[in-house]
C-alpha positions in Angstrom: 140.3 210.0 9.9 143.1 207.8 9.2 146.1 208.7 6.9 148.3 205.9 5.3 152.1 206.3 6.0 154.5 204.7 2.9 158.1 203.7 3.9 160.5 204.7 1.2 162.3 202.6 -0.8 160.3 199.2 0.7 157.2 200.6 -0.1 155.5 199.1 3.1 152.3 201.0 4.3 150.6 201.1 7.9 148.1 203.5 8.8 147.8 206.3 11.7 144.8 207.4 13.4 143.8 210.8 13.8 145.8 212.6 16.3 148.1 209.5 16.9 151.9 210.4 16.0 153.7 208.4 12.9 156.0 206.6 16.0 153.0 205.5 18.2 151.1 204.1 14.9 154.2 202.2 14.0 154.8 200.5 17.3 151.1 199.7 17.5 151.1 197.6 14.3 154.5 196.3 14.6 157.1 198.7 12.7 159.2 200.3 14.7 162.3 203.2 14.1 165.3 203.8 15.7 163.9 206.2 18.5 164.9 207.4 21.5 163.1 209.5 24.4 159.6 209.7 22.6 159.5 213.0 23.6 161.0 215.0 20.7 164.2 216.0 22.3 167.1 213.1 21.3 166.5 213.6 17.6 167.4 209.6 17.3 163.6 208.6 15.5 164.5 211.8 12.8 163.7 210.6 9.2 162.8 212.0 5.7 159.2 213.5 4.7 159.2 212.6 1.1 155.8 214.0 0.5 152.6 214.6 2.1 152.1 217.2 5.5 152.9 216.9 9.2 151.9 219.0 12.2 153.9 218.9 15.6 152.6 218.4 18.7 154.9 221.0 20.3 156.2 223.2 17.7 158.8 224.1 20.4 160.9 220.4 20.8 164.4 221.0 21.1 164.8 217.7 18.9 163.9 220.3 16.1 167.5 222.2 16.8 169.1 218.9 15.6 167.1 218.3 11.9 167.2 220.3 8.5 165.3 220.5 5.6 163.0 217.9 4.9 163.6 215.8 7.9 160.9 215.2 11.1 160.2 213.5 13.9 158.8 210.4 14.2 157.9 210.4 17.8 156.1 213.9 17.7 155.2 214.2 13.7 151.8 214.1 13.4 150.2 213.3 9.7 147.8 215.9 8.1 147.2 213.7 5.0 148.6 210.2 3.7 152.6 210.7 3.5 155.3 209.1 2.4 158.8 208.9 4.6 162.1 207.2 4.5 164.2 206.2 7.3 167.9 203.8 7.0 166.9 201.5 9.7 163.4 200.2 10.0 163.1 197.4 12.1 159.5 194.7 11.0 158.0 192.2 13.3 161.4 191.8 15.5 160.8 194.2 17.9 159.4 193.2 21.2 156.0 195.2 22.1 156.2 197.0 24.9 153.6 195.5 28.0 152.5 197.3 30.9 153.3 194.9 34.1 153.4 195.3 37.7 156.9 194.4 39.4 157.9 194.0 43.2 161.0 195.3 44.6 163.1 193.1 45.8 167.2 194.3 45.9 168.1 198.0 47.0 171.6 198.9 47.7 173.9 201.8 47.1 176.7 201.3 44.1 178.1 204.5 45.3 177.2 207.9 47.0 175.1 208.5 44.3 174.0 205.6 42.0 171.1 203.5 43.5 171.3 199.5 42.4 167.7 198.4 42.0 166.7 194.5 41.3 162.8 193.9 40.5 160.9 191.1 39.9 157.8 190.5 37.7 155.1 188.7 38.5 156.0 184.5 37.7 153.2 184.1 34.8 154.3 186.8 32.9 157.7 186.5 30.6 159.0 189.1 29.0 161.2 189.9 26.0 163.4 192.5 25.7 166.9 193.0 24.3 170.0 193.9 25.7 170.0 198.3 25.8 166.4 198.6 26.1 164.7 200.6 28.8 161.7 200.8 30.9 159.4 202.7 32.4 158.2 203.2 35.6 154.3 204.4 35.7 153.9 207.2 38.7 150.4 207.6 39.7 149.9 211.4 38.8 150.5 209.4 34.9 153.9 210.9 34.5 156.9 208.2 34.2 160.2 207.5 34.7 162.6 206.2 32.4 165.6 203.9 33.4 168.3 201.8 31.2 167.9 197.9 31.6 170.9 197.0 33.5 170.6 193.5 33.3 170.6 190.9 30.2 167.6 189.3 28.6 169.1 185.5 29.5 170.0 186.0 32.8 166.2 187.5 33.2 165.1 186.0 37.1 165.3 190.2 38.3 165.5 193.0 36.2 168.1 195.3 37.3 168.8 199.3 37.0 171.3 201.8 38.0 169.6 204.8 38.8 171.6 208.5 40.0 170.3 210.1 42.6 170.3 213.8 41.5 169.6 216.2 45.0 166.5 217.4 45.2 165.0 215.5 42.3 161.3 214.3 43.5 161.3 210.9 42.1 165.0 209.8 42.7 164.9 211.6 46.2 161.9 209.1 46.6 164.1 205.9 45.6 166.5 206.8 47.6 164.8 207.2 50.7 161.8 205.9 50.7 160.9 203.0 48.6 160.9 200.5 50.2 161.6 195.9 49.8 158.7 194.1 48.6 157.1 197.3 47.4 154.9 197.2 44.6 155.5 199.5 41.3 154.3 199.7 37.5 156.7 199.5 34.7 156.2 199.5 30.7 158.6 197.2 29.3 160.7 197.1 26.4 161.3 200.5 25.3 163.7 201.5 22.8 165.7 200.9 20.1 169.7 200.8 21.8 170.6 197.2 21.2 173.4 194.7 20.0 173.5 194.5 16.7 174.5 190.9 16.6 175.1 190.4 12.9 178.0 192.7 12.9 181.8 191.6 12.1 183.4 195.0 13.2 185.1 195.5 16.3 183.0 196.9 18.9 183.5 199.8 20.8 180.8 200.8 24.4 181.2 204.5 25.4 178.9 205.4 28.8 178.9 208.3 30.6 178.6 208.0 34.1 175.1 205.6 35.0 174.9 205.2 31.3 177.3 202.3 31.7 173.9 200.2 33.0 172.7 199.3 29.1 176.2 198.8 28.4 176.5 196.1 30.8 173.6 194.0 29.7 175.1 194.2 26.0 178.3 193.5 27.6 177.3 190.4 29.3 174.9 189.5 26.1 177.9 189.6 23.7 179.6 187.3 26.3 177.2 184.9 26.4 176.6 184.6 22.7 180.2 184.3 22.4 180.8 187.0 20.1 184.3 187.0 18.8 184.8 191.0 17.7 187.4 192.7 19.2 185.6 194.8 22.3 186.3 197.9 23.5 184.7 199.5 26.3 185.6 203.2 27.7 184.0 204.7 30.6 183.6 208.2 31.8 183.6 209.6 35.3 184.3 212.3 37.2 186.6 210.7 39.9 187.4 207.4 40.9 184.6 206.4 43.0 182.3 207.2 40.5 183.2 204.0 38.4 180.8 202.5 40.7 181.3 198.7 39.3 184.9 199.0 38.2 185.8 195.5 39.4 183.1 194.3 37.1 184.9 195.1 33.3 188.5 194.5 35.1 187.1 191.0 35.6 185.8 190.6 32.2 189.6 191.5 31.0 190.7 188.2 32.7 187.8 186.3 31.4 187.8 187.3 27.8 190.3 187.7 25.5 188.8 190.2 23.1 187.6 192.5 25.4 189.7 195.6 26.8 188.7 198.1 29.8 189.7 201.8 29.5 188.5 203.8 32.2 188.3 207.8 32.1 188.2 210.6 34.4 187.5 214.0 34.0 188.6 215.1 37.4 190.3 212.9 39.4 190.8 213.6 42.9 194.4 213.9 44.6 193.7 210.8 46.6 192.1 208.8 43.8 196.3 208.4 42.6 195.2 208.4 38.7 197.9 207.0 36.4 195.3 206.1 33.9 193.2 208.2 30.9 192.1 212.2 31.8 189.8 214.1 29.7 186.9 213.9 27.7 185.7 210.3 27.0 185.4 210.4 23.3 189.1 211.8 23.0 190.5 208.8 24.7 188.4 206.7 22.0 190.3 208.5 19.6 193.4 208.0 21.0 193.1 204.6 20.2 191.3 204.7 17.6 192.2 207.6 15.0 190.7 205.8 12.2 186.8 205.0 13.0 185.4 203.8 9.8 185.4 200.1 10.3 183.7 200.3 13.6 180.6 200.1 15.5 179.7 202.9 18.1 177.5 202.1 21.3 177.2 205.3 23.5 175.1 205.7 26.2 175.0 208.7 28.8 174.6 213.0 29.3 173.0 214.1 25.9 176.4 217.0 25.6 178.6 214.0 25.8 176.7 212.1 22.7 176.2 215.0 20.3 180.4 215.9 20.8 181.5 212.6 20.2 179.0 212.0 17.3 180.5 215.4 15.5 184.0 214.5 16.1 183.9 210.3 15.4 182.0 211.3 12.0 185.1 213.9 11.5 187.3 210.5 11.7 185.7 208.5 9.5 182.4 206.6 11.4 179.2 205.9 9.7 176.1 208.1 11.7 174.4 204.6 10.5 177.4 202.7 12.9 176.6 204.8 15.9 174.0 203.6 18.3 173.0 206.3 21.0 171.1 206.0 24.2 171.1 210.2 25.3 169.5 210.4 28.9 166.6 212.1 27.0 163.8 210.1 28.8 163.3 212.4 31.5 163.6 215.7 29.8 160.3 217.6 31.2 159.9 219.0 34.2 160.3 217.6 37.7 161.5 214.4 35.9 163.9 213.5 38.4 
């Protein structure tokens, strides 16, 4: 039985099969919300029921912690009879739909002890799209997935690139550590997501990432270098030590090549040898070191889902929009064995 779905206030309808969630419908027929991890745990695809019912695939999602009242979630709401929703950012026909592609591996090297740097190509007949943020997934043969940031920028598309953290003991990163292999063969679906440059903007820009989270970053980064965006940019990035800032030479390079653009790197606990004289602490206080005032900016922050939901309290405290902040929380992989 199919429901009809009304978006409040354009008044645009899609439908939703039975059993098929309100996010899934709208990606199949070309809508698609800001969402996240799909999996009802980032809380980023949470809009307003205005009328009508919804059930919940798992009733226990921790995404439901971060709504009240009368909001839901997109990516786990399932309709029980036509409804009506509203949501501030809907996004019609621009979207590139997500394909399901086989890809070769053809660059592995380590960034640092514990950040893999993977390049993979797709086969030459098949182009494409996605924008500068977006993920992917890799397709496991059990029929679980993976989820990893694009690392790399849509016009510079010959590999696609990813940063991926080995975590000990995790099954799949243990795997890509040590045993996949060059000229390997794997499946991904590609693009995923809904963290990307919002080009039209005048504001001055400002990139948080946590740790491997500075991957989308860096293809937005070089995106908003290429298009020759003139706003001030800002981008701060947190580590726990020195070597963890596994491409540092990369954003002190982009300070001599681009005027608007400054590099403030943060750690949390630098070693003795690591001679810090720069930022210590918490990412998003450095941010507000510099900027006290955050209600003429745009946000971008990518990384640890604790890091996100602090600096979204406090940079709201200080003046930001919640519809200027753009989050990518490492909530793909949260479900067991997902490493």
């Amino acid at each position: 039985m199919q429901t009809i779905i009304t978006l409040s206030p354009s008044g645009q309808t899609f439908s939703c099969e039975q059993e098929e969630t309100i996010l899934e419908s709208a990606i199949r027929q070309g809508f698609s919300f800001a969402y996240g991890c799909q999996r009802g745990n980032c809380a980023i695809c949470k809009g307003k029921l205005l009328s009508g019912t919804i059930d919940y695939e798992d009733p226990d999602m921790k995404g439901l912690e971060k709504i009240a009242g009368d909001e839901i979630l997109y990516c786990s709401a399932i309709p029980q009879t036509d409804i009506e929703i509203e949501s501030t950012e809907v996004f019609s026909k621009e979207l590139p739909m997500p394909e399901v592609s086989p890809c070769k591996v053809v660059g592995k090297k380590m960034l640092a002890d514990d950040v893999i740097h993977l390049q993979l190509k797709l086969p030459d007949a098949i182009n494409i799209r996605f924008h500068a943020g977006q993920y992917l997934d890799i397709l496991l043969p059990d029929a679980s997935r993976r989820s990893f940031s694009i690392a790399s920028a849509p016009h510079d598309n010959e590999f696609i690139e990813l940063h991926i953290r080995h975590v000990p003991d995790g099954e799949y990163t243990d795997f890509i550590k040590n045993k996949l292999k060059i000229n390997d063969l794997l499946r991904i679906e590609i693009p995923l997501g809904t963290f990307f440059l919002r080009e039209d903007s005048q504001r001055p820009l400002i990139f948080i990432g946590g740790g491997t989270g500075f991957a989308p970053l860096k293809a937005m980064l070089e995106y908003a270098f290429y298009k020759k965006m003139q706003n001030p940019i800002h981008l701060f990035w947190g580590v726990r030590a020195k070597q963890d800032l596994y491409l540092n030479d990369l954003p002190l390079l982009w300070e001599k090549q681009y005027s608007n653009f400054k590099f403030f790197p943060v750690l949390s606990e630098p070693l003795a040898s690591d001679n810090w004289e720069g930022n210590i602490g918490y990412v998003h206080k450095t941010v507000l070191e510099h900027f006290p005032d955050m209600s003429e900016v745009d946000v971008y922050i990518s990384g640890p889902p604790v890091m996100i939901d602090a600096a979204k309290i406090v940079f709201i405290d200080h003046g930001l929009s919640e519809s200027r902040m753009f989050s990518d929380a490492f909530e793909y992989n949260a479900h067991p064995n997902a490493n």
